[in-house]
C-alpha positions in Angstrom: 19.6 25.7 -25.1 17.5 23.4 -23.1 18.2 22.8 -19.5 18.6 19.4 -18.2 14.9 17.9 -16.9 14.7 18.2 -13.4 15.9 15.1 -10.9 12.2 12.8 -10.2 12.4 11.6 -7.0 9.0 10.1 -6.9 6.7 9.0 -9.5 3.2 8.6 -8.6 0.3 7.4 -11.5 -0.5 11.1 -12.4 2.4 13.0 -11.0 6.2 13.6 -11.0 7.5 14.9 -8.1 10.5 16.8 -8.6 13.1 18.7 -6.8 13.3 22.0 -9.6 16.3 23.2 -11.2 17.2 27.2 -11.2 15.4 27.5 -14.2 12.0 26.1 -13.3 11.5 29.4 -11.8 8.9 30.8 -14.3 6.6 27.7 -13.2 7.2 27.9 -9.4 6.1 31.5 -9.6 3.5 31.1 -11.6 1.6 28.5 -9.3 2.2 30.7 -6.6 0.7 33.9 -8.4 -2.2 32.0 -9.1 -2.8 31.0 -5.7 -1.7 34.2 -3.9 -5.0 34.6 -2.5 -5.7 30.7 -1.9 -2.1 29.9 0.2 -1.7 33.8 1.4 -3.9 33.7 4.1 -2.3 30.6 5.9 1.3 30.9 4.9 4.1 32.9 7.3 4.9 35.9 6.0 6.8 36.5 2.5 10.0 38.7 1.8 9.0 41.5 -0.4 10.5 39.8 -3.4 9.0 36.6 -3.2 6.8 37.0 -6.1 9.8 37.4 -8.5 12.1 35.6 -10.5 15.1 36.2 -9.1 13.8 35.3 -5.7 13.0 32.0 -7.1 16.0 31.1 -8.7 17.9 31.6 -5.7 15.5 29.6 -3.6 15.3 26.3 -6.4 19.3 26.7 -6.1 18.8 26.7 -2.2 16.6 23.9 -2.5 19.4 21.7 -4.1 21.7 22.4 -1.9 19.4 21.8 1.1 18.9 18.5 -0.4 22.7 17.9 -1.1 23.0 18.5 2.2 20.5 16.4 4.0 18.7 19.6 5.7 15.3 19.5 3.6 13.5 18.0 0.5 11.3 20.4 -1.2 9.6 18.6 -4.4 7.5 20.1 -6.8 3.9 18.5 -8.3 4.1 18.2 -12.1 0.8 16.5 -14.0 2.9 13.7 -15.6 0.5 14.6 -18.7 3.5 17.4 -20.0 7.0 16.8 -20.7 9.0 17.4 -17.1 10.2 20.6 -18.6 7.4 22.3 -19.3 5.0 20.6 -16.8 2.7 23.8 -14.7 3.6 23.3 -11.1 0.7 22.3 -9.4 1.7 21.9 -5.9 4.5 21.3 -3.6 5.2 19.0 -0.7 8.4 19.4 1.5 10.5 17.6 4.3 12.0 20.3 6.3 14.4 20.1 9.7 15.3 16.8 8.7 17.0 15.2 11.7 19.1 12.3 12.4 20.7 10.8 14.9 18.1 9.2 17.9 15.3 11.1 16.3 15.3 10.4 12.2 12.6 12.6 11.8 11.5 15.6 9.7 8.5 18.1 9.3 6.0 18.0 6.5 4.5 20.9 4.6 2.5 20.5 1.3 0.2 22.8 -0.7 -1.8 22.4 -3.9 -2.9 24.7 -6.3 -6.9 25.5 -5.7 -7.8 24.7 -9.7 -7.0 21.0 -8.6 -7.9 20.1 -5.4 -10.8 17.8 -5.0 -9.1 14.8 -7.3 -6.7 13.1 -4.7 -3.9 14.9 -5.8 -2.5 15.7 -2.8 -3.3 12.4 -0.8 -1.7 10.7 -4.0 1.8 13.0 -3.3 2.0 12.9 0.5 1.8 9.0 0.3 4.6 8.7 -2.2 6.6 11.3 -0.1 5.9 9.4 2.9 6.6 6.1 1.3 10.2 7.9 0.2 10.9 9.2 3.7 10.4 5.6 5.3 12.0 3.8 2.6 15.1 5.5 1.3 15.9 8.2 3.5 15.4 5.9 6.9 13.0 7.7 8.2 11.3 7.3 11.6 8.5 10.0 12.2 7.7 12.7 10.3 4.9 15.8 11.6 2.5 17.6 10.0 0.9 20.8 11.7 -2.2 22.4 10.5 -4.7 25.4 11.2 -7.1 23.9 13.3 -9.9 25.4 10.7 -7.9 23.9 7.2 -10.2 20.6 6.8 -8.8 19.7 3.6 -5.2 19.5 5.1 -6.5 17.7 8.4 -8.1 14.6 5.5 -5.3 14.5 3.6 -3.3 13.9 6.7 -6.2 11.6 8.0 -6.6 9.6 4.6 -2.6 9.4 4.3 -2.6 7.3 8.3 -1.3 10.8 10.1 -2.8 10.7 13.7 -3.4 13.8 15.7 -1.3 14.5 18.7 -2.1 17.9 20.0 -2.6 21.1 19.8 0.3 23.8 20.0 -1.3 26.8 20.8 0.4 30.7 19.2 2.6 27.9 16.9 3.4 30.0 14.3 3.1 33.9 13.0 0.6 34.2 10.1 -0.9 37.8 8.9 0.2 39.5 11.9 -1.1 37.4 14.6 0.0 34.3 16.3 -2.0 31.0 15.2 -2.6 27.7 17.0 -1.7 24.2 15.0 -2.9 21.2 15.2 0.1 18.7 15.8 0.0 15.3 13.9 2.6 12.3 13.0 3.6 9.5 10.9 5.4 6.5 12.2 7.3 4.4 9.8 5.9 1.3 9.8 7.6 -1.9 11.4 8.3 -4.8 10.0 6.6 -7.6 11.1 7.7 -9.6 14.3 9.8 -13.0 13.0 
């Protein structure tokens, strides 16, 4: 029987961006088998079952509740070229730590399957994610670290209106070793002055 097609949260002109069911996990793992070698090296370590299944299905039913719970958006990059069942993933972009209150802001993680890049992909998806963060969810600011040598995530972030804000030196744990970020942000924009 065929499952339900996942919820679209954002449409974009060549992309559905969707927040996967339990049983899109034959897709999600298949993008990320294909780009083991292209997302390994700058990705935190990986439990030993990541590249299963099962470890998928019970992250996708994470995911939902995450999102049912305000914590975290994780949405999945689906060519709007094949049906939203059977669409390849071809990349991911995420609001994490989501936090309200005086702050109303969230981190920002995105990666993109290496047979695609180079179209505006990935631009195209953090814009609409960004545009969704602003608009419905009532965000304020929302950061976006990267390795100081990953040029393709520092333009996307550029190209998208992120501005740079720092440097956080031994940020996070990748391959063993501790790795500086660069630190940028998104404002939400203001409405003009009456």
């Amino acid at each position: 029987m065929p499952s339900d097609p996942p919820p679209i949260l954002l449409t974009t002109e060549r992309l559905n961006l969707a927040l996967l069911p339990p049983d899109g996990a034959a897709r999600v793992l298949a993008y990320h088998e294909a780009n083991r070698d292209h997302l390994g090296p700058v990705s935190p370590a990986r439990p030993d079952n990541f590249f299963t299944i099962t470890w998928w299905r019970s992250r996708l039913a994470q995911d939902a509740e995450d999102w049912r719970r305000g914590l975290a958006l994780r949405l999945f990059m689906l060519s709007r070229e094949f049906p939203l069942t059977s669409a390849p993933v071809l990349g991911s972009v995420s609001l994490t730590d989501i936090r309200r209150g005086p702050l109303q802001s969230c981190e920002m993680g995105f990666g993109l399957d290496r047979r695609v890049q180079g179209h505006g992909l990935m631009s195209e998806a953090v814009s609409a994610v960004c545009d969704y963060a602003f608009g419905i969810m009532g965000l304020h600011r929302i950061h976006a670290n990267h390795l100081p040598e990953n040029h393709r995530s520092a333009a996307v972030l550029r190209r998208v209106g992120f501005s740079v804000e720092g440097l956080a030196r031994e940020l996070v744990l990748i391959d063993g070793r501790w790795r500086d970020h660069v630190l940028t942000a998104l404002l939400a924009p203001h409405p003009p002055a009456r």
